[in-house]
N, C-alpha and C positions, 0 to 999 in steps of 0.2 A: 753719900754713902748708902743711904736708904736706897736708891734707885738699882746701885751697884748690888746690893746685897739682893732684890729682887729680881734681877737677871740670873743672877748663881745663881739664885734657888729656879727659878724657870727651867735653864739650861741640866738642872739636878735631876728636873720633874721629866722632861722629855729622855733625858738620858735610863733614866729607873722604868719608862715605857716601854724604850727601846730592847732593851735586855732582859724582859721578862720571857720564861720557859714556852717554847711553841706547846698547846694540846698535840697530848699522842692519840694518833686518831689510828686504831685498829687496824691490823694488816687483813687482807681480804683473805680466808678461805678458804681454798679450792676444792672441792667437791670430790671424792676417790673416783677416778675413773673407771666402768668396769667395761671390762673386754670381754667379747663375745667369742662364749666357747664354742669353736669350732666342730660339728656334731654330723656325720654322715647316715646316712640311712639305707640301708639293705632291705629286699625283698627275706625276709626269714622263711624260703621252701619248706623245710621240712617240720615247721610248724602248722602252717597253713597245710597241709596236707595231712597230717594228725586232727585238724582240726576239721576237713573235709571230711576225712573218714568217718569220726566221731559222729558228725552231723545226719550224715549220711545215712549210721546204724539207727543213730534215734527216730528218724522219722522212717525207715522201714517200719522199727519198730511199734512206732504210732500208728502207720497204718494197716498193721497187721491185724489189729484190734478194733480196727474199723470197716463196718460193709459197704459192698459193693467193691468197683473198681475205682482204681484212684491213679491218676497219672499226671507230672509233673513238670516242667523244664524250666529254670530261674537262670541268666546273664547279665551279670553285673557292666556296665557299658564302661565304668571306670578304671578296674580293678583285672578286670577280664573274665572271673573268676563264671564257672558254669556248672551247674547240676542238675541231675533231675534223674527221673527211674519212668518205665516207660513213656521216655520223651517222643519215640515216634509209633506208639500207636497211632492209627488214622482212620480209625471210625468209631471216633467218637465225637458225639451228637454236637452241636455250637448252640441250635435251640436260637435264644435273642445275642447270642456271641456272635451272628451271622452281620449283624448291622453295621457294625461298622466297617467292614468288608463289601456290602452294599454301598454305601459313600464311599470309600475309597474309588471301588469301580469307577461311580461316573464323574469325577474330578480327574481320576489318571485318562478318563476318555476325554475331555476338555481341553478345552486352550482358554476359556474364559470364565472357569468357574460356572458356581452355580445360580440362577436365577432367585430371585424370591421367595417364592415359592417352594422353592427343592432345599432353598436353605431352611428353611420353615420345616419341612418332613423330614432333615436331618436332624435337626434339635429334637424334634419329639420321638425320634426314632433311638437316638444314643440315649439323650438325656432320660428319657420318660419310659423308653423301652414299647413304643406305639406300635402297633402289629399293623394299623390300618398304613400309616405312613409308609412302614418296610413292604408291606406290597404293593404298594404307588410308584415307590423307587425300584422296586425289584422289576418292575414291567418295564422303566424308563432305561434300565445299564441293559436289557434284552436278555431277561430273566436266565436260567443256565446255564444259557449258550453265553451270553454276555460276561457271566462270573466266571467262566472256564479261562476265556481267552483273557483274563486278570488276571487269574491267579498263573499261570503261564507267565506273562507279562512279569510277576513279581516275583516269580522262582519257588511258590506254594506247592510242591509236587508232593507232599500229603495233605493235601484237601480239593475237598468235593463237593461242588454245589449241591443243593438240593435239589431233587426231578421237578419236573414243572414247576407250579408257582407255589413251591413247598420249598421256601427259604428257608425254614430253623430247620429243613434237614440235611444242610449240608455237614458235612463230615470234617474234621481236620485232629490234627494232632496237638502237643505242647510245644515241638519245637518249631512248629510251623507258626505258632500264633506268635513265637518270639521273633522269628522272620517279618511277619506284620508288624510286630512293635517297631523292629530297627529301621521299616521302612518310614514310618511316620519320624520315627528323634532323628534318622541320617541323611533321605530324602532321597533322592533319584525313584524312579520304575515308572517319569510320568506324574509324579505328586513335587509340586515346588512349593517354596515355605509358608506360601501364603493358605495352602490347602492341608497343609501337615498343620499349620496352628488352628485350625476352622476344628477338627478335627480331633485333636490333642485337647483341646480347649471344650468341646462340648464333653470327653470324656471325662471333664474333669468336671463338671456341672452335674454328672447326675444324681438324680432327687436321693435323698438321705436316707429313705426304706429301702433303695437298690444300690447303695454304696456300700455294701457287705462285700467280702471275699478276700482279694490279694490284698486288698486294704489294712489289713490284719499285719501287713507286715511295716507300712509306717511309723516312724517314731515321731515324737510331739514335733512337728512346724517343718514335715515332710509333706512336697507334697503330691496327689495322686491323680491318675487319670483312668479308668477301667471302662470295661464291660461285661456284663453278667447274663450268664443264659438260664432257663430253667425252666423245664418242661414236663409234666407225666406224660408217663411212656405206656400205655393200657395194655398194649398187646406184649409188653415185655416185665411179663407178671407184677403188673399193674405198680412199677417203680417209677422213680425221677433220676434224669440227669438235671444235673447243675454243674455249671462252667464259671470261673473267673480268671480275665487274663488284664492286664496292664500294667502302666509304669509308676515306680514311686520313686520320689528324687529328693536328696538333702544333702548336706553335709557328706564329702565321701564317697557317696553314692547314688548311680542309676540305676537303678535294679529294674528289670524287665522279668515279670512273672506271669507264669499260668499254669493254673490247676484246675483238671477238668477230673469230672466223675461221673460214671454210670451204678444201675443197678442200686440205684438207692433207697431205701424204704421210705422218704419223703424229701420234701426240699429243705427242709429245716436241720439234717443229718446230714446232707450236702452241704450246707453251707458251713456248719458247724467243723466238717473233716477239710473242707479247705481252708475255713478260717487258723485251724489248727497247722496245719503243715506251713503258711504263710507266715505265721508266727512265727516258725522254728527257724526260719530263711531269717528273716527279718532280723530276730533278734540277734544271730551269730553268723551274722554276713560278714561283720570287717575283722573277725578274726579267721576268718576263711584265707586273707591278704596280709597278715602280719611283716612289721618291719622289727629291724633289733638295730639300737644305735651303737656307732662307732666314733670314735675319735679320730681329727684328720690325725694325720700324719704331720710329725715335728719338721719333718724337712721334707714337704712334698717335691721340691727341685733335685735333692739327692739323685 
């Protein structure tokens, strides 16, 4: 009986195992799904042209209040967007703005780039702004005569070399030097990409006391490539031109600028009336481009 009676209870104990409640173990979940709002974008015209105008008055207005002569031409590569007040004036002075139009020359005259040597008087020429170097190279592209049939070559029909071996006096315009820019960012006239970055790339190098001007118009972690001219002028009551033209790039935008000035009572007043109009470009460039959103359409197939 004892044995019997341990069995029951055995078969008691396994059975009270059996039938005990499963753990509720948590249902998973699910995370809200969000759907993406459908969001069109429009060119907003008639803001961007309110806001052209605007732009527009203010920096007359700036320069109205400033001496000498001041002339301008800004092309955003991105946006399309273009300005400037006289953009084709064409004699006004390049000074050291002449240099990098010297290299350009003798690269578009190449099939093999440039030696050692001529790379060596290119740096110190953009970068440094070296006078000795730009009449080394000015003899080497075949001084005037050389820079005409370039600027030909690259569709420059307001600008003009300097007479003999008087390279900072050649002549050109704003929108001509925006014409130079597009050809180094877009390439073709004779310049392939390995002479457009030789090039691009030294303007972006030059030394930190001559990196004043269109500079003015980058914003933080933009970044820049220029050239700057600046010369007194004795015989033109005893003033200065200063020049500055190049590209700034970031976020949005390529902006291609140049502001060139005559008649200046020093070079410090020049650089000051450019650094100012760049500014004014710079800071209200992307609302010159405004968009306004839309919502798609519930039933685009309708």
């Amino acid at each position: 009986m004892r044995a019997k009676w341990v069995a029951w209870a055995g078969v008691a104990l396994v059975t009270g195992c059996g039938t005990a409640r499963a753990p509720i173990v948590p249902a998973a979940v699910k995370a809200p799904v969000k759907v993406a709002r459908c969001v069109l974008r429009f060119p907003d015209v008639r803001a961007g042209a309110a806001a052209r105008t605007r732009l527009l008055r203010d920096i007359s207005r700036y320069l109205r209040g400033r001496p000498g002569r001041i002339v301008y031409a800004a092309h955003d590569l991105v946006t399309g967007v273009s300005l400037g007040q006289g953009a084709h004036a064409h004699d006004m002075i390049t000074a050291s703005g002449a240099k990098v139009d010297i290299v350009m020359a003798l690269l578009a005259g190449r099939t093999g780039g440039m030696d050692e040597g001529e790379r060596d008087l290119a740096a110190r020429m953009i970068t440094e702004s070296d006078n000795g170097a730009a009449d080394a190279m000015w003899s080497r592209v075949g001084g005037s005569g050389g820079m005409s049939a370039f600027y030909n070559r690259v569709g420059l029909r307001e600008t003009t070399p300097g007479p003999s071996r008087f390279w900072g006096g050649t002549n050109t315009s704003p929108a001509d030097r925006i014409r130079l820019l597009k050809v180094l960012v877009r390439g073709g006239k004779g310049l392939g990409a390995a002479d457009r970055r030789l090039v691009l790339g030294l303007m972006g190098q030059v030394l930190k006391d001559q990196a004043w001007g269109v500079s003015a118009a980058a914003r933080p972690g933009d970044r820049v490539a220029l050239k700057n001219g600046w010369t007194p002028r004795p015989f033109i009551h005893n003033t200065w031109a200063v020049t500055s033209y190049g590209r700034v790039v970031g976020p949005g935008r390529d902006l291609l600028l140049s502001v060139q000035t005559d008649r200046q009572p020093g070079e410090g007043t020049g650089i000051q009336t450019i650094e100012g109009v760049a500014r004014m470009i710079g800071a209200r460039l992307d609302a010159l481009a405004p968009t306004t959103a839309r919502p798609c359409p519930a039933n685009p197939s309708a």
